[in-house]
VOKEKE-620534 format. One record per residue: residue in three letters; z, y, x of N, C-alpha, C, CB in turn. Coordinates in steps of 0.1 Angstrom, whole numbers, plus 5000, padded with zeros to 4 digits. Glycine has a CB too. Layout:
# VOKEKE-620534
ALAZYXZYXZYXZYX
...
END
This chain:
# VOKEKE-620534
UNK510648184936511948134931513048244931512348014939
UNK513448274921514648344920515948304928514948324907
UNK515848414935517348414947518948464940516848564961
UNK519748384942521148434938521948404948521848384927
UNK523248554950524148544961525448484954524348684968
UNK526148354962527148354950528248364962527148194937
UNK528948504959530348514967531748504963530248614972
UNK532548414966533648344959534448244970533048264945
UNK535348244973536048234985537048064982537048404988
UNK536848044967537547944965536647814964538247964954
UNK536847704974535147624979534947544965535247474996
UNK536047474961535747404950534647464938537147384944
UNK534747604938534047684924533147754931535047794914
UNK532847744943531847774946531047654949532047864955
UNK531747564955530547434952530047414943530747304953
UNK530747414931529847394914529047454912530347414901
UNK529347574915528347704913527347674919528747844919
UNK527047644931525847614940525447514933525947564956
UNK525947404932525447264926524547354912527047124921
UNK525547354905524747444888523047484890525647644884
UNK523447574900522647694902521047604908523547824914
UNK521847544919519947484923520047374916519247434942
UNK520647334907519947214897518747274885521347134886
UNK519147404885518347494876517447554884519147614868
UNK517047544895515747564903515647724903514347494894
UNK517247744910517647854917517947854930518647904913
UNK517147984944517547994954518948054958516548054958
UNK519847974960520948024965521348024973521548024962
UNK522448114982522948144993524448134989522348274999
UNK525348165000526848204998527448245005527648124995
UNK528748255002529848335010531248355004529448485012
UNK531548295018533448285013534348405016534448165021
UNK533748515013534348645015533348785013535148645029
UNK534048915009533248985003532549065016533849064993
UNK533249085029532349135038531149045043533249175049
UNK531348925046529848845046528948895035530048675042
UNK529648905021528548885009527749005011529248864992
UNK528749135013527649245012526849225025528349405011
UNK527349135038526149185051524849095045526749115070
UNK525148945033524248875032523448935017524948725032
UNK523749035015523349105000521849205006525049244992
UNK522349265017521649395024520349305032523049505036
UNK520449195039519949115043518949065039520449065043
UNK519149015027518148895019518148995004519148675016
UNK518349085001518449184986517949034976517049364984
UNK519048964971519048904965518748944947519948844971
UNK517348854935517248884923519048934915516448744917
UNK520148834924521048844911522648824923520748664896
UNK523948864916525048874925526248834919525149004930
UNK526548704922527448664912528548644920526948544903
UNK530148714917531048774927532248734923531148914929
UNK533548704931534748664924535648814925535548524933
UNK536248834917536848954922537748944931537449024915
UNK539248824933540148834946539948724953541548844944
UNK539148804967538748784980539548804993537748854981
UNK539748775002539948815014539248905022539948715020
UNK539248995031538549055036538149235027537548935038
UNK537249135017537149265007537149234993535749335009
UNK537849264982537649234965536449264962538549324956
UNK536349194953535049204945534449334941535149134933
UNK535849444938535449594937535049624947536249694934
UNK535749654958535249694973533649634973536349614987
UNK533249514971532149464976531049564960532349234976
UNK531249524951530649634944530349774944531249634937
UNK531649834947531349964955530449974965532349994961
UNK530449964975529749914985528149894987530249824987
UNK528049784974526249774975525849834958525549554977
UNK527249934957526250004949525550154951526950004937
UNK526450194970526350324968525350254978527550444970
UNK524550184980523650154993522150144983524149975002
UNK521350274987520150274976519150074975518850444986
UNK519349994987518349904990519549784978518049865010
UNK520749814976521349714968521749784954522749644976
UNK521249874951522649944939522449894930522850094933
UNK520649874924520149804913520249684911519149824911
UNK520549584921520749434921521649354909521449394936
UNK521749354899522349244886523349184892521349134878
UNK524949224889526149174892526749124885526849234895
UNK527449034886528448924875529448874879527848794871
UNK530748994880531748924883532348784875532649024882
UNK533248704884534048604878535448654885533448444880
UNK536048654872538148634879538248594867539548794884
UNK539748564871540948494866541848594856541748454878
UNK541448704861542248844855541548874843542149004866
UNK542048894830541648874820541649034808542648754817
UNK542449094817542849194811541849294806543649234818
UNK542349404799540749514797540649594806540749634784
UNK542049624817541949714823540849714840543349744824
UNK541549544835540249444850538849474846540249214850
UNK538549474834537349444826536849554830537549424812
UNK537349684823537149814821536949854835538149884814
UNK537749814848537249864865536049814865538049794879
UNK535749664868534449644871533449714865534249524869
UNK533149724848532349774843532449914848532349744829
UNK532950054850533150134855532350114866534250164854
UNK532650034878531850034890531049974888532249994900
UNK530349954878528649944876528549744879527450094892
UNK529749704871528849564874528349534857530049424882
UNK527449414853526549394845527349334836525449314848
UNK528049214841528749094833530149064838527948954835
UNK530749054834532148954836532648884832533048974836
UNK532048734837533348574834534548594837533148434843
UNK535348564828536948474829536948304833537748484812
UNK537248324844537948204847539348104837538448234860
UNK538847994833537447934831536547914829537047904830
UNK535047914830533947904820532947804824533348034817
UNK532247844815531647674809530547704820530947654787
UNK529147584824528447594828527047684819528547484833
UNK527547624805526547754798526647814798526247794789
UNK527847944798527848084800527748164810528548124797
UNK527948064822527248164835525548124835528148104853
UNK525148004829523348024829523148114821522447894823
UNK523848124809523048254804523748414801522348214789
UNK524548394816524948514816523648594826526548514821
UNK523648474838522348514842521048514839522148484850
UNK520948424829519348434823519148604816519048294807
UNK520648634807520448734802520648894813521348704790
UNK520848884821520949004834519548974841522548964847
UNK518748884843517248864853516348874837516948664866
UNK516448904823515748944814515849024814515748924805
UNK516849134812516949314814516649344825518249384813
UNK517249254834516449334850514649334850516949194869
UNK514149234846512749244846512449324836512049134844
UNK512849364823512349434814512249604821513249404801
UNK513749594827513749754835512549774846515449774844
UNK512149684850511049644858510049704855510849514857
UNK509549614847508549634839507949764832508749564832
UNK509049844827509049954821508750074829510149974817
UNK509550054847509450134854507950154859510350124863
UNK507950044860506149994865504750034857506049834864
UNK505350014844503950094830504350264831504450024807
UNK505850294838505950434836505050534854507950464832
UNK504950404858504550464871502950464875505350384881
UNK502550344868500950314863500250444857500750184851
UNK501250444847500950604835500650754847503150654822
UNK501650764851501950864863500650834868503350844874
UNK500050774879499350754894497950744877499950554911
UNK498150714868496450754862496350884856495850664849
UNK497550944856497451054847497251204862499151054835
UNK497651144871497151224888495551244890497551114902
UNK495651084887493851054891493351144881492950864888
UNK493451154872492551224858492251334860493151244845
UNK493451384865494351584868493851574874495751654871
UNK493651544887493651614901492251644904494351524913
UNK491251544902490051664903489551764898489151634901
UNK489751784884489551934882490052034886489751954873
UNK491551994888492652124892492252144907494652084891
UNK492252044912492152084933490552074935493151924946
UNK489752044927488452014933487652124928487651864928
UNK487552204917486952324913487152434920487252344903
UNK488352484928488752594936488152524948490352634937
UNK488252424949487652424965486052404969488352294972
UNK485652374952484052394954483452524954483252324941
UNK484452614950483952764948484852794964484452884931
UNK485452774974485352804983484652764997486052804983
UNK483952634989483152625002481652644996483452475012
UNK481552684986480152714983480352884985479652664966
UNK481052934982481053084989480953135004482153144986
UNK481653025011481353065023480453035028482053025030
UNK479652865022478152855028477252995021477452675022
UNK477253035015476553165009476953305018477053194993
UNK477953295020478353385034477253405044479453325041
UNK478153225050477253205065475653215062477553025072
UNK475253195052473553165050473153315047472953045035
UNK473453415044472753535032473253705048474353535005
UNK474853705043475453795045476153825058476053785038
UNK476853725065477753765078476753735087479153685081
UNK476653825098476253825109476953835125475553915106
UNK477953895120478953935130479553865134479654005127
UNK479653825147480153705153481453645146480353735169
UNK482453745151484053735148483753715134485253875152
UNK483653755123483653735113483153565106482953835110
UNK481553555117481153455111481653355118479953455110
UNK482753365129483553215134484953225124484153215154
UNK485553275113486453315105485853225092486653475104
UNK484453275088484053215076483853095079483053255070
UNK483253055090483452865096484352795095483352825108
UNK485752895098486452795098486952785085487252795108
UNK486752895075487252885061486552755056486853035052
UNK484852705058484252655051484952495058482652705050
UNK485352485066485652345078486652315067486352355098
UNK487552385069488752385064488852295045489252555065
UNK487752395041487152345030487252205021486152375032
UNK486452195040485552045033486751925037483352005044
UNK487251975051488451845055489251815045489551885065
UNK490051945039490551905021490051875013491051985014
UNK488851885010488051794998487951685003486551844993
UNK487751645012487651505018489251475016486951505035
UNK490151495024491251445019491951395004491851505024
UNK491451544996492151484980490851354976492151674963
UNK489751374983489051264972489451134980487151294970
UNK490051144993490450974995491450974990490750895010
UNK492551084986494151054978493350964970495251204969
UNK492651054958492750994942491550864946492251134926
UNK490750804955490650724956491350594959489950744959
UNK492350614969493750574966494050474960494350644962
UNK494650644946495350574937494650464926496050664931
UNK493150494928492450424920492550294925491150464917
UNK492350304938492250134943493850124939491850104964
UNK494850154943496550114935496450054919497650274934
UNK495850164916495950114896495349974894494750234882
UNK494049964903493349844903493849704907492449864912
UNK494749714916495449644924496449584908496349764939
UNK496949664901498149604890497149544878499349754883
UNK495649594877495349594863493849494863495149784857
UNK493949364856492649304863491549374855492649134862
UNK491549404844490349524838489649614849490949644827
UNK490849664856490249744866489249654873491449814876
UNK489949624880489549514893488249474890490649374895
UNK488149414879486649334872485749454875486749284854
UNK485949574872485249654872484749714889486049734863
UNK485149694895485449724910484249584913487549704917
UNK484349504908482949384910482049354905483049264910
UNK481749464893480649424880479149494889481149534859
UNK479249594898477949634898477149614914477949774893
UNK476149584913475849574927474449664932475649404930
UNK474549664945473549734953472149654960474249794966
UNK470949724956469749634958469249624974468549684948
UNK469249804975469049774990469949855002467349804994
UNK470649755005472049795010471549855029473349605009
UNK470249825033470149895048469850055041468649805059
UNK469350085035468750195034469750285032467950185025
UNK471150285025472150315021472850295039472550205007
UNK473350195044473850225054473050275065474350135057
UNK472050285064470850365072471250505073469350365064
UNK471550545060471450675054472550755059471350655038
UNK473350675060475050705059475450745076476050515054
UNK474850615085474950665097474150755104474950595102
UNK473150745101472250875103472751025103471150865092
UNK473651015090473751135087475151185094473551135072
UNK475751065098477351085106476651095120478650915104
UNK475551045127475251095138474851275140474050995141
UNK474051245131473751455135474751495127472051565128
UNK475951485117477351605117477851585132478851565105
UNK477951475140478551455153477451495168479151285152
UNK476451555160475451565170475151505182475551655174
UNK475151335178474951225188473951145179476351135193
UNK472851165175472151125171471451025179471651205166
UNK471450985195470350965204471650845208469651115217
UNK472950855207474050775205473850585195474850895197
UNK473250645181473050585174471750455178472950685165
UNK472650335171471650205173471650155161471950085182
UNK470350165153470350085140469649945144469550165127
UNK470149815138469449655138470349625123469949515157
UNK469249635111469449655099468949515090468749785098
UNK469349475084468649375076468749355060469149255082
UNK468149395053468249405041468449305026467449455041
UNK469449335017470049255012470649335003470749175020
UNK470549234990471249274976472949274981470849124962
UNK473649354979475249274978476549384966476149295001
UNK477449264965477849274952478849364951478449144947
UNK478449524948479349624955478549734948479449614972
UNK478849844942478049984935477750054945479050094926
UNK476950104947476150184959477050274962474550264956
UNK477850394956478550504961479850434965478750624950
UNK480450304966481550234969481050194983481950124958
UNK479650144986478350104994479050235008476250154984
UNK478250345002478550505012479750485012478150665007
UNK480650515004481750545012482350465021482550585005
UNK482450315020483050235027482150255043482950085018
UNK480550285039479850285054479850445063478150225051
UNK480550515056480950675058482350685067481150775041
UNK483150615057484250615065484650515080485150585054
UNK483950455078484050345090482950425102483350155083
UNK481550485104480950515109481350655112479950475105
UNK482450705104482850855107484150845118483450935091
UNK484750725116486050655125485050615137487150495117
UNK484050525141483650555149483350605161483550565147
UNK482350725155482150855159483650965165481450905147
UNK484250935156485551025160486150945171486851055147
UNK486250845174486750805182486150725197487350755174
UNK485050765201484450735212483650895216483350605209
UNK483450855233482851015238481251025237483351055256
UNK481051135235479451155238478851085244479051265243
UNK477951035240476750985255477150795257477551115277
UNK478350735245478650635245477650585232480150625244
UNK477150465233476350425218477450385212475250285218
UNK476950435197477550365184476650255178477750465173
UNK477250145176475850025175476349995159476049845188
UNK474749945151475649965133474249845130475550195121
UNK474949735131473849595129474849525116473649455146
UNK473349495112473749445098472749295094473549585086
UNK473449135089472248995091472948955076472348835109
UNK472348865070473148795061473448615068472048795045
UNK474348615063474748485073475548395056476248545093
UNK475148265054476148205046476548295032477548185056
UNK475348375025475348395014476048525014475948295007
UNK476648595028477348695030476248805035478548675038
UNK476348925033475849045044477349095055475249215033
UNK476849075067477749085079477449165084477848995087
UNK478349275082477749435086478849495096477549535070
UNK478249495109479649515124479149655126479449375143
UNK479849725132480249865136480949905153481149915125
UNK480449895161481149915173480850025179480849825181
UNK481650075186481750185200482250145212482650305197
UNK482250255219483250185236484250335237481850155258
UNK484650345230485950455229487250445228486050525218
UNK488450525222489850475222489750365221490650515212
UNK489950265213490350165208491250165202490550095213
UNK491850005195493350025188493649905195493750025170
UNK495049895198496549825199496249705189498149955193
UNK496549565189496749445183497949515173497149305195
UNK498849585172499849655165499149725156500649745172
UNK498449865164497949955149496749835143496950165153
UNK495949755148495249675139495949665127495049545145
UNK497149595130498249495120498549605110500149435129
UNK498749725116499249825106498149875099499949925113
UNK497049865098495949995091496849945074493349955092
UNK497150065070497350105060497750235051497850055060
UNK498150285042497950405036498550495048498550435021
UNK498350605048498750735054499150675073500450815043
UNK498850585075498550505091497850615097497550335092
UNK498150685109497250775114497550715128497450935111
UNK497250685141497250635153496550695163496950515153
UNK498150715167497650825183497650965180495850795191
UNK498151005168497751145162497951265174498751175149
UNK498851285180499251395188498651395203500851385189
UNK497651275206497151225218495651275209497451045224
UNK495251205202493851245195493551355190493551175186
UNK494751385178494351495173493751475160493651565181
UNK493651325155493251275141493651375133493951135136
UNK492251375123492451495114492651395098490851625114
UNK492751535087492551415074494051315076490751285078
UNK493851255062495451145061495451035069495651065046
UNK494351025070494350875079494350725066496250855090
UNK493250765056493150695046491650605046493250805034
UNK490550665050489450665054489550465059489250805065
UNK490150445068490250295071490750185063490850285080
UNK491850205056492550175046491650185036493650255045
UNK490750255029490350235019488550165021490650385011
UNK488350155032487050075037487449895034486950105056
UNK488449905040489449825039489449705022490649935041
UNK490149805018490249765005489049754999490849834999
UNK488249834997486749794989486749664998485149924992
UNK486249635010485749515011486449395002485949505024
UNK488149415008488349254999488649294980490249165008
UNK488749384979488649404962487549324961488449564955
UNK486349354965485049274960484649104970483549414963
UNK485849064975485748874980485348954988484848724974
UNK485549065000485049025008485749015022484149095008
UNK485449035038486749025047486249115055487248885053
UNK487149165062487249295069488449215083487949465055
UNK487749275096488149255106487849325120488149155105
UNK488949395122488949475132489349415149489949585127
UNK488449425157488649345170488149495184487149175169
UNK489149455191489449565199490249565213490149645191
UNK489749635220489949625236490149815236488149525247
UNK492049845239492049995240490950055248493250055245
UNK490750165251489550245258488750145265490050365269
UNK488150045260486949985261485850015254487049895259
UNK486349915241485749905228485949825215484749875230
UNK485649855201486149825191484949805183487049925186
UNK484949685176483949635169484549585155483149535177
UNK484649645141484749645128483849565119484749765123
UNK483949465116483249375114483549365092483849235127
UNK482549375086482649365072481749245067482349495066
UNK482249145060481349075052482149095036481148905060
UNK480049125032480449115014479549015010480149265002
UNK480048974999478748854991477648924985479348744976
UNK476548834985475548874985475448864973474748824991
UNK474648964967474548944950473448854943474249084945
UNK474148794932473448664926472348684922473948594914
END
């Protein structure tokens, strides 16, 4: 429901106003003076701001001024009403950036479609900003692998050619290690950016989205088999690792499959000590595959739970979390993009068990 502030200090014309306004299946608020209006403007950032210019406390300019130099109000659709008729009244307000201005008197039609016609341009400006920003975050995704992913494939393929063929020398070959580490942490990071933004574009566009559910995986243990296995020996706790696996079609593209079970089994691992099991069981229960992930390590806070989201990194300066801190967030998302639910249950330096169900494929 469309929210409007209507601030106007004279009760009679502000009662009509209210009356008008929610007979037309408008949320409205008020205020009999302009310092309320702006504390109730900043408050509730109301769709629309319909203002008297002489107020007590503060004029309708002052109150204009005010929530226009405030970045969370500037854009909000203003509509003065006075009594002052003149061009020069006219000509202030419009100058301080208000939309419309009634003369007192007016009709109940021309303040409806003074605001119908101010929440049409406001949405159109909307809208525009929004296809111009869609445009942007696809025209990133497109760019950015070639430009950042080709230099960094010739740097960590040179160094693995290094370390394998040529350097022998200690100091040198702990220099080229850390060139190739370095490597791969940034390829890992730009490819969760522009995965990201793909899950974002998806999020606005249902073409996308459809596309995010059209393909599915036949044998989904083998794949998470594969995934943790291979996150146990990079973390050299292979003897750590518990697989109880159960196999099942589910409605999800195999490389969406790995990464969702890479990034969750890589969080894990990063976050419990050696010599702790990582347990990675997977049943179909109710048409779903119910696929849980636990350790007995850090843990998270009922808070950072609440919070996993983009660039969310927790405990960084205690842990030492590497990467954006995207990796959970976008586990995350694949699950429910494709109906499914994702839930994180946790006891700090105990243990944490990540629990994913996806539907099983038809």
């Amino acid at each position: 429901m469309t929210k409007i502030l209507v601030i106007e200090d004279e009760l009679s014309v502000r009662d009509n106003i209210l009356e008008l306004l929610e007979a037309n299946n408008f949320q409205v608020t008020e205020s009999d003076n302009g310092l309320a209006g702006i504390q109730l403007a900043t408050q509730q950032l109301p769709d629309l701001i319909v203002c008297d210019v002489m107020m007590p406390e503060l004029d309708g300019y002052e109150v204009l001024t005010a929530l226009r130099s405030n970045p969370a109000t500037q854009t909000i659709p203003f509509i003065f009403l006075t009594a002052k008729a003149s061009r020069d009244d006219w000509r202030q307000g419009m100058e301080l950036g208000s939309d419309d201005y009634l003369t007192k008197p007016f009709t109940a039609k021309e303040l409806l479609s003074a605001i119908a016609t101010r929440l049409s341009k406001q949405m159109a400006i909307q809208q525009q900003s929004e296809a111009k920003l869609d445009e942007l975050r696809s025209n990133i995704t497109s760019a950015l692998p070639r430009e950042l992913q080709t230099p960094l494939n010739s740097i960590v393929g040179t160094s693995q050619t290094l370390l394998a063929d040529y350097i022998e020398a200690a100091p040198v070959r702990s220099m080229i290690e850390d060139i190739q580490a370095s490597g791969q942490q940034l390829s890992r990071s730009i490819q969760n950016f522009l995965l990201y933004a793909e899950l974002e574009l998806a999020e606005t566009s249902s073409a996308r989205r459809r596309t995010f559910q059209t393909y599915q995986t036949r044998f989904s243990s083998a794949i998470i088999s594969a995934q943790a296995i291979a996150k146990a020996r990079e973390f050299n706790r292979e003897s750590d690792l518990l697989l109880n696996l159960t196999d099942t079609a589910v409605q999800m593209a195999a490389p969406r499959l790995q990464k969702l079970v890479f990034e969750l089994v890589d969080n894990t691992f990063k976050f419990s000590p050696d010599g702790t099991p990582v347990t990675v069981t997977s049943m179909v229960k109710k048409n779903r595959l119910v696929l849980a992930i636990s350790n007995q390590g850090t843990g998270m806070t009922a808070e950072q739970i609440a919070q996993v989201g983009g660039y969310m990194q927790f405990e960084r300066k205690l842990y030492d979390q590497q990467g954006s801190g995207l990796g959970l967030t976008i586990a995350k998302r694949f699950t429910q993009f494709h109906g499914g639910e994702f839930v994180i249950e946790s006891v700090p330096d105990k243990q944490t068990i990540v629990t994913v169900s996806l539907p099983v494929a038809r």
